[in-house]
N, CA, C and O atoms as a Tinker XYZ file with bonds, in Angstrom:
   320  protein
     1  N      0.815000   -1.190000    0.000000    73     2
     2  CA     0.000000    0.000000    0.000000    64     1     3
     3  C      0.860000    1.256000    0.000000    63     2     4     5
     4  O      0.474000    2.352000   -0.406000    81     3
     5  N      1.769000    1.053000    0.375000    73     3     6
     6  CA     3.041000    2.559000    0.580000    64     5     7
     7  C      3.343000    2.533000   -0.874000    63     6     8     9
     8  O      3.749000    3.661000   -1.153000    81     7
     9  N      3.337000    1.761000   -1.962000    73     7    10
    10  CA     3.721000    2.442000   -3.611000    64     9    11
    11  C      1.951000    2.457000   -4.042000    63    10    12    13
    12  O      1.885000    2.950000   -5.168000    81    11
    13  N      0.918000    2.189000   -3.672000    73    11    14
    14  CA     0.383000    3.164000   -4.066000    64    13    15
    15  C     -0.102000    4.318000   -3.709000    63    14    16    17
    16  O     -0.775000    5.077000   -4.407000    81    15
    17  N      0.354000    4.511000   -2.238000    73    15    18
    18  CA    -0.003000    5.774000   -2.070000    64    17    19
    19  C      1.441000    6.832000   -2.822000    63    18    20    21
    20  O      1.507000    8.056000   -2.717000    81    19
    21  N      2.550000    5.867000   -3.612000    73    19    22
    22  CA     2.884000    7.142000   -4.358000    64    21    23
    23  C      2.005000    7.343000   -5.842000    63    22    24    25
    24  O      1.866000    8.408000   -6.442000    81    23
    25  N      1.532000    6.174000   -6.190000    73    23    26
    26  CA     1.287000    6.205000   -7.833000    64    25    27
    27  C     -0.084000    7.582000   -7.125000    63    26    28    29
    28  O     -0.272000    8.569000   -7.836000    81    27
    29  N     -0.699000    7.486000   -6.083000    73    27    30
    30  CA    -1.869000    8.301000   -6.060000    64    29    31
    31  C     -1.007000    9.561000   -6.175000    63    30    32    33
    32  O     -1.178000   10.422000   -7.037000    81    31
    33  N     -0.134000    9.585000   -5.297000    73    31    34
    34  CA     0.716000   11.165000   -5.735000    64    33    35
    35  C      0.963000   11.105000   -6.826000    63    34    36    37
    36  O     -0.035000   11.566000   -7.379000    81    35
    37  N      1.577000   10.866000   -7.471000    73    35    38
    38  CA     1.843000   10.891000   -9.052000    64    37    39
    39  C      0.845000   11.173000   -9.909000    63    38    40    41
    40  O      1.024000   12.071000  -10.732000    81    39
    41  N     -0.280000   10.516000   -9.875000    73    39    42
    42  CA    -1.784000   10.724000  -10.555000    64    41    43
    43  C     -1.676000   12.112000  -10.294000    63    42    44    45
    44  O     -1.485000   12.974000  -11.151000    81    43
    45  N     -1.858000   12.368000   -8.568000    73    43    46
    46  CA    -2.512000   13.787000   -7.803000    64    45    47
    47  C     -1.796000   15.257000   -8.858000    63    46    48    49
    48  O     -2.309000   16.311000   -9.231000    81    47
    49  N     -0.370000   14.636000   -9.060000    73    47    50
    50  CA     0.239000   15.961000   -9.352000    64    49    51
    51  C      0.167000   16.419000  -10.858000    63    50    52    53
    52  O      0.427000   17.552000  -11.262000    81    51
    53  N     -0.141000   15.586000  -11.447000    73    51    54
    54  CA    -0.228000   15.702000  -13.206000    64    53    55
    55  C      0.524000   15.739000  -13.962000    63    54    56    57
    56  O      0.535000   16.243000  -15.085000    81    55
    57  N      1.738000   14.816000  -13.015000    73    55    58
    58  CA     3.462000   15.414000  -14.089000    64    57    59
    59  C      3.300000   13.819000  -14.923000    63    58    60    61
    60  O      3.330000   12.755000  -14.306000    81    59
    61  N      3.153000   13.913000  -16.214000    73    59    62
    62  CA     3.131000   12.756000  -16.814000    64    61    63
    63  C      4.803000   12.143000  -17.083000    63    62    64    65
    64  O      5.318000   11.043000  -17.280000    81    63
    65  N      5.218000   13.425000  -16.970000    73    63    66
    66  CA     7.186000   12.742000  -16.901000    64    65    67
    67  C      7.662000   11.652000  -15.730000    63    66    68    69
    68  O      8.170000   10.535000  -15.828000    81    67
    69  N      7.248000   12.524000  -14.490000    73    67    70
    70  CA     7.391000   11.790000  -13.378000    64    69    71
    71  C      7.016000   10.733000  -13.266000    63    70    72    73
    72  O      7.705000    9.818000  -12.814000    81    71
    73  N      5.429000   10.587000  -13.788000    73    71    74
    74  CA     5.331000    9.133000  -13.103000    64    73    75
    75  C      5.454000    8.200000  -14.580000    63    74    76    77
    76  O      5.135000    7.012000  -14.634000    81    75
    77  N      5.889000    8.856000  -15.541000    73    75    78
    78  CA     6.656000    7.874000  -16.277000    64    77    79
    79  C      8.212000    7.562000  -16.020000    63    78    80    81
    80  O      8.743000    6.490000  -16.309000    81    79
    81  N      8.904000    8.737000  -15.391000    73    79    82
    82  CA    10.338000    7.959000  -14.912000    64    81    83
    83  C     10.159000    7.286000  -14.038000    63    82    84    85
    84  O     10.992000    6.430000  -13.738000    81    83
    85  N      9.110000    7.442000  -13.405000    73    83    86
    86  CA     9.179000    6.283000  -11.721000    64    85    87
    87  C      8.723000    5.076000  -12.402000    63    86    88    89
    88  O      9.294000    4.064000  -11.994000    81    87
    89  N      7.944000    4.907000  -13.232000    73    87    90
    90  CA     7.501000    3.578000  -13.573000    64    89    91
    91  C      8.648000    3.040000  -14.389000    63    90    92    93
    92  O      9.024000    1.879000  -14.227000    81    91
    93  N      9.230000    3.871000  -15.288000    73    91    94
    94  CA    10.549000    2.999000  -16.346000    64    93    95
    95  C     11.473000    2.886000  -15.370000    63    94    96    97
    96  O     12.458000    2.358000  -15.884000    81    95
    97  N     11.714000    3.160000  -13.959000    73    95    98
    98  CA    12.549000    3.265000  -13.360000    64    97    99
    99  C     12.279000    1.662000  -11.797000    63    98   100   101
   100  O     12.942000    1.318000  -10.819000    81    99
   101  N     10.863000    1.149000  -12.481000    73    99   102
   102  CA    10.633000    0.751000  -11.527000    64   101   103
   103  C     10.663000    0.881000  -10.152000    63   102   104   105
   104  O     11.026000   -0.060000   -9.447000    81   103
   105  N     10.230000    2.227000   -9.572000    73   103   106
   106  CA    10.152000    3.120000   -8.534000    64   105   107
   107  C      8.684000    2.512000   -8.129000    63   106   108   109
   108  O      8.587000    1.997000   -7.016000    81   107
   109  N      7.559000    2.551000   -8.973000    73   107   110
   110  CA     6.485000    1.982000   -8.711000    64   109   111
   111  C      5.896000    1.099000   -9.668000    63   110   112   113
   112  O      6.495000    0.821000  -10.706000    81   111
   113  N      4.584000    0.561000   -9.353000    73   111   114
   114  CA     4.864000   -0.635000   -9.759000    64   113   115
   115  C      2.998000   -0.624000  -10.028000    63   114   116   117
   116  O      2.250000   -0.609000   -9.051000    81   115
   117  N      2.390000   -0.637000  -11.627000    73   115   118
   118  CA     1.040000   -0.330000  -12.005000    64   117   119
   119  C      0.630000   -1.202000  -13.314000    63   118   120   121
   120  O      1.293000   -1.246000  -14.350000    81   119
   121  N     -0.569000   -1.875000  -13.073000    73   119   122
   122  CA    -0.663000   -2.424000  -14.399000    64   121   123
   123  C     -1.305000   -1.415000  -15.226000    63   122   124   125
   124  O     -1.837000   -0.554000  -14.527000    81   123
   125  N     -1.414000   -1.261000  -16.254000    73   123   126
   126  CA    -1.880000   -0.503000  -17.415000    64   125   127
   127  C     -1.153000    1.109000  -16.776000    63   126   128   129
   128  O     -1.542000    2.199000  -16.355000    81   127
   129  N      0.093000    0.388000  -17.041000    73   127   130
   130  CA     1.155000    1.714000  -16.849000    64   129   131
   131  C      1.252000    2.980000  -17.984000    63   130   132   133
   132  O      1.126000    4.204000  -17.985000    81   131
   133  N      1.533000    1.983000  -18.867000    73   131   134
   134  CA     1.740000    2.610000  -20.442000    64   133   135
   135  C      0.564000    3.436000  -20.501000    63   134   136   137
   136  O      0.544000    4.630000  -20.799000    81   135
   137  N     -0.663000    2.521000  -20.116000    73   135   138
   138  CA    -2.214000    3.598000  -21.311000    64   137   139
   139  C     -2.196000    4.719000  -19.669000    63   138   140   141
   140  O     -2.537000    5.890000  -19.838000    81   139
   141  N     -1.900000    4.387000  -18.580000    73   139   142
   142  CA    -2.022000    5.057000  -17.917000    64   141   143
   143  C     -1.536000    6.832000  -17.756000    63   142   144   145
   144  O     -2.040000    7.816000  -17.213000    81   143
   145  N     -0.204000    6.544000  -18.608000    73   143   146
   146  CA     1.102000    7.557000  -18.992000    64   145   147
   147  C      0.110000    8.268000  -20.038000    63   146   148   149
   148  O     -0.064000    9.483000  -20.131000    81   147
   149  N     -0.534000    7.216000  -20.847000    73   147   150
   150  CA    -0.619000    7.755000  -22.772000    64   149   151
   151  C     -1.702000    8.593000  -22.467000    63   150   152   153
   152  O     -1.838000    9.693000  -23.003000    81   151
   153  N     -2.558000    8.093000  -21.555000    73   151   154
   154  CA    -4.478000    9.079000  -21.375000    64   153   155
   155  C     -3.494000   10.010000  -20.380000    63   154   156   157
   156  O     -4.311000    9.851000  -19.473000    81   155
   157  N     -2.848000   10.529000  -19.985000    73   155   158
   158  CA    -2.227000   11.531000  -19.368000    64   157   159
   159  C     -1.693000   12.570000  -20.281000    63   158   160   161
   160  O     -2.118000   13.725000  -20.248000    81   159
   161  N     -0.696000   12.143000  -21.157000    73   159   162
   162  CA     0.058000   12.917000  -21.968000    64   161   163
   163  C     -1.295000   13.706000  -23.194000    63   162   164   165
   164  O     -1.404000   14.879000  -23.549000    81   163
   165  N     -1.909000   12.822000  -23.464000    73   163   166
   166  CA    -2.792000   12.841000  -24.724000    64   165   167
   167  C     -3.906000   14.008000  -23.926000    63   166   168   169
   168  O     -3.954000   15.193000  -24.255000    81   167
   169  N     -4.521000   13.563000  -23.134000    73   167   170
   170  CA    -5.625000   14.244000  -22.003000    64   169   171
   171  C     -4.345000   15.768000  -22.145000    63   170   172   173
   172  O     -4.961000   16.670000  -22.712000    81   171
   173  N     -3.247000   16.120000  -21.897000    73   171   174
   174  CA    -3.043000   17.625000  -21.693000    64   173   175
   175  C     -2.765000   17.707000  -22.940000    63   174   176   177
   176  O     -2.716000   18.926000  -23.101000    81   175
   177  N     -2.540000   17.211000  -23.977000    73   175   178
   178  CA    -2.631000   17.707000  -25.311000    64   177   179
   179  C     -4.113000   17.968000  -26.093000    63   178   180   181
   180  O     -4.375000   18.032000  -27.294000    81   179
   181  N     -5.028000   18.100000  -24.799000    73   179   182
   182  CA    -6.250000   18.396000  -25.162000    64   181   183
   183  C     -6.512000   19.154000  -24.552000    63   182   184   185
   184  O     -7.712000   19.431000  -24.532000    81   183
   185  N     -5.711000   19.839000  -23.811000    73   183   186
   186  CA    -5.822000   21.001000  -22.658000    64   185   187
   187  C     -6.236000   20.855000  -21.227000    63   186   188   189
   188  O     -6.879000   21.710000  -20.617000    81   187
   189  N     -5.751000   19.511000  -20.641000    73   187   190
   190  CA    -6.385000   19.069000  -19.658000    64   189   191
   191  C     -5.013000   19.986000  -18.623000    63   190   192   193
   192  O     -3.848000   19.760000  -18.949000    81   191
   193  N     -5.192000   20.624000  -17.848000    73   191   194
   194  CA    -4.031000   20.645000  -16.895000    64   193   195
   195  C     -4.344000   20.124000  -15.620000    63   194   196   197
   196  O     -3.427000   20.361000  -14.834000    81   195
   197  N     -5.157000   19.588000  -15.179000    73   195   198
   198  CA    -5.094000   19.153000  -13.313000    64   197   199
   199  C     -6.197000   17.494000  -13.612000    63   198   200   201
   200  O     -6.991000   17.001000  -14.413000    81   199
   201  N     -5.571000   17.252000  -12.455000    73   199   202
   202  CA    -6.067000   15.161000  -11.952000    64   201   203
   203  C     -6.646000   15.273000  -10.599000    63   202   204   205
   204  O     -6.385000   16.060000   -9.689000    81   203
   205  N     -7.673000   14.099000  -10.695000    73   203   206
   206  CA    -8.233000   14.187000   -9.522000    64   205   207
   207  C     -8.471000   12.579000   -9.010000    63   206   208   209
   208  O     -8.476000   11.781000   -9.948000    81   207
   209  N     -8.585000   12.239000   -8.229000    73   207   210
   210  CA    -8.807000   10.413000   -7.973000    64   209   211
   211  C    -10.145000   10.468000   -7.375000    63   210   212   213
   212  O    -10.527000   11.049000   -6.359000    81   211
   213  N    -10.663000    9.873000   -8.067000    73   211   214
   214  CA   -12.777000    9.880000   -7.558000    64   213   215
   215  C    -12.125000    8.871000   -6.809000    63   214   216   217
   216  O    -11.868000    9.364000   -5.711000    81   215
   217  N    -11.701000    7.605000   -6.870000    73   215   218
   218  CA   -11.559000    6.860000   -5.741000    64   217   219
   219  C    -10.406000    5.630000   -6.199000    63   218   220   221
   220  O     -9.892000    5.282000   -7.262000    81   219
   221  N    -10.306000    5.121000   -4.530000    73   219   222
   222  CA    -8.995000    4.003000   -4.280000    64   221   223
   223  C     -9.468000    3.344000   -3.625000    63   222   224   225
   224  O    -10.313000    3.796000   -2.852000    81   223
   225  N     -9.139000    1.921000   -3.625000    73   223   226
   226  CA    -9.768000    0.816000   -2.853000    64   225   227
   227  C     -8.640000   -0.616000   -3.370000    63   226   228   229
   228  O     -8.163000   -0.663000   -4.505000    81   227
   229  N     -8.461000   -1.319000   -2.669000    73   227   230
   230  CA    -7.858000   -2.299000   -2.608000    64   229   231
   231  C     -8.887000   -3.666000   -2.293000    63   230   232   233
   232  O    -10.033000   -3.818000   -1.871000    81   231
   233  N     -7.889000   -4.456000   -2.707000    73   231   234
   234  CA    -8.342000   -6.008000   -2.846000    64   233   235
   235  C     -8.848000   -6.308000   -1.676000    63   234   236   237
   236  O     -9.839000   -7.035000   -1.608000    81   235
   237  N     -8.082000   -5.651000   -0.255000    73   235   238
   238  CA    -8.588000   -6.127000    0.929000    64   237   239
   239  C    -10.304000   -5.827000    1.173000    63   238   240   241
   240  O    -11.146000   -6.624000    1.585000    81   239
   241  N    -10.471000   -4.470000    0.785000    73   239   242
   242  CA   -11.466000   -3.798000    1.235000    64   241   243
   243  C    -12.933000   -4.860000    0.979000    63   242   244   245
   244  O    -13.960000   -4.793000    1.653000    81   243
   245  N    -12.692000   -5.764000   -0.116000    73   243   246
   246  CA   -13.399000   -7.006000   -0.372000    64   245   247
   247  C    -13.481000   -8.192000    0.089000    63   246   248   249
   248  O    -14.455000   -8.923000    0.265000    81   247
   249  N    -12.065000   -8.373000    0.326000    73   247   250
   250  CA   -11.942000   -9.757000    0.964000    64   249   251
   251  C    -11.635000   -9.778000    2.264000    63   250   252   253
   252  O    -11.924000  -10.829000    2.836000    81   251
   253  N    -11.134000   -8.931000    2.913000    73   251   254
   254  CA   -11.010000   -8.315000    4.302000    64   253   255
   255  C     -9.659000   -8.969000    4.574000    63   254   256   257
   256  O     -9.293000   -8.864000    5.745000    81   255
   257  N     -8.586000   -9.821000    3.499000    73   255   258
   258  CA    -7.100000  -10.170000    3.757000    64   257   259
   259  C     -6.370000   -9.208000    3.104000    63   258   260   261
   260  O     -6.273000   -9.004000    1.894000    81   259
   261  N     -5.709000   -8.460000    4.325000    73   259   262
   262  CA    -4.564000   -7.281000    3.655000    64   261   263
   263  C     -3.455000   -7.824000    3.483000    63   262   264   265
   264  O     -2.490000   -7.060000    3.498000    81   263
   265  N     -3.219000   -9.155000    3.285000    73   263   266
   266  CA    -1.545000   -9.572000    3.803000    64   265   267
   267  C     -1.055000   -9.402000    2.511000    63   266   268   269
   268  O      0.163000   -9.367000    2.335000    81   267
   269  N     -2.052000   -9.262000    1.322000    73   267   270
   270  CA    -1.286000   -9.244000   -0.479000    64   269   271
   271  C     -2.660000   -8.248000   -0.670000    63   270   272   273
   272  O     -3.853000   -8.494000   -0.494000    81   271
   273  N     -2.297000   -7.617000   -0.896000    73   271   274
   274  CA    -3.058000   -6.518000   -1.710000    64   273   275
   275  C     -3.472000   -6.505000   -3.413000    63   274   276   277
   276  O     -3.527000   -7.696000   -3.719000    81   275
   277  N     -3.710000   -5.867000   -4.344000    73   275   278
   278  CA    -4.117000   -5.127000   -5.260000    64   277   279
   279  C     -4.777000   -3.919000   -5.489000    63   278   280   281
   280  O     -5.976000   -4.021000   -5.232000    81   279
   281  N     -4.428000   -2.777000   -5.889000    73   279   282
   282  CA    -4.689000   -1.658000   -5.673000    64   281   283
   283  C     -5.775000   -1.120000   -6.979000    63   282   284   285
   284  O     -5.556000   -1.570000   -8.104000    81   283
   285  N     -6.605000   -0.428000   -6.829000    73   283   286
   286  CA    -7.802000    0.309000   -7.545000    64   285   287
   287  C     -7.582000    1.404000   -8.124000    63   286   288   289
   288  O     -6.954000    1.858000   -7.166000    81   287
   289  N     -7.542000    2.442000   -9.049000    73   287   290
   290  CA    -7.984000    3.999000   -8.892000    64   289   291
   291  C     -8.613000    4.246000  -10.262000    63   290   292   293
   292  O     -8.511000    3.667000  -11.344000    81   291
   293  N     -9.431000    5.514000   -9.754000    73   291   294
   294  CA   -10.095000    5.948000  -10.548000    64   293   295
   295  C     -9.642000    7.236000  -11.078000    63   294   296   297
   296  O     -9.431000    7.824000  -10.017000    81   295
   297  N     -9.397000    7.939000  -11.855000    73   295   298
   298  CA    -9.445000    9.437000  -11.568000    64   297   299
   299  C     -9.757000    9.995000  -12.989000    63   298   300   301
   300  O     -9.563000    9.299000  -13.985000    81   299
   301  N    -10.167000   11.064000  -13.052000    73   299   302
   302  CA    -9.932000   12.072000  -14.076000    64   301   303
   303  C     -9.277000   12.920000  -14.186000    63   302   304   305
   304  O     -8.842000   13.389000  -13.134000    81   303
   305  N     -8.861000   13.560000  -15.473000    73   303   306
   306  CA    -7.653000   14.475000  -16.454000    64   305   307
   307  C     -8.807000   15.586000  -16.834000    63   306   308   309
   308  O     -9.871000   15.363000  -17.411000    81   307
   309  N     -8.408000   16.584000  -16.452000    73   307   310
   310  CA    -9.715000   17.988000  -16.651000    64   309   311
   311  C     -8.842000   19.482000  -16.809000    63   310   312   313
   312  O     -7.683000   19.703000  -16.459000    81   311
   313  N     -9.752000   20.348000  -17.413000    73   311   314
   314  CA    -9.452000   21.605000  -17.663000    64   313   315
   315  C     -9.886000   22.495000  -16.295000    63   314   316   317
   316  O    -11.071000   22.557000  -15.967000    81   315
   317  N     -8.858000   23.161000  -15.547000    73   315   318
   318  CA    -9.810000   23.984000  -14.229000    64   317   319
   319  C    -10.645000   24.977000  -15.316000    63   318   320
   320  O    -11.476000   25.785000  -14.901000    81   319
């Protein structure tokens, strides 16, 4: 749960560099990394500048075993 509460920072801040060096850098660790990066980069080439996470939830929150996780998020790419 401590790397995704960075990927949520990373989402939070909107630097699509960053959390593409942390991921090629294996700093953190996300499936659908790539489309994750690409709807980022593409989203501010549409004039999106700020991210928001509607929500996070993990595997436990279902099965009520935290000992292995899987992590959730939702968010959107928007114009203020």
């Amino acid at each position: 749960m401590v790397l995704d509460g960075k990927i949520k920072d990373l989402v939070n801040n909107f630097d699509s560099e960053d959390i593409m060096s942390n991921f090629l850098n294996n700093d953190v660790e996300m499936c659908g990394g790539g489309p994750v990066i690409s709807a980022m980069i593409a989203s501010k080439n549409l004039g999106a500048d700020s991210s928001r996470i509607l929500s996070y939830k993990n595997s436990g929150d279902v099965t009520g075993d935290r000992s292995a996780v899987v992590g959730y998020l939702s968010a959107v790419f928007y114009k203020k």
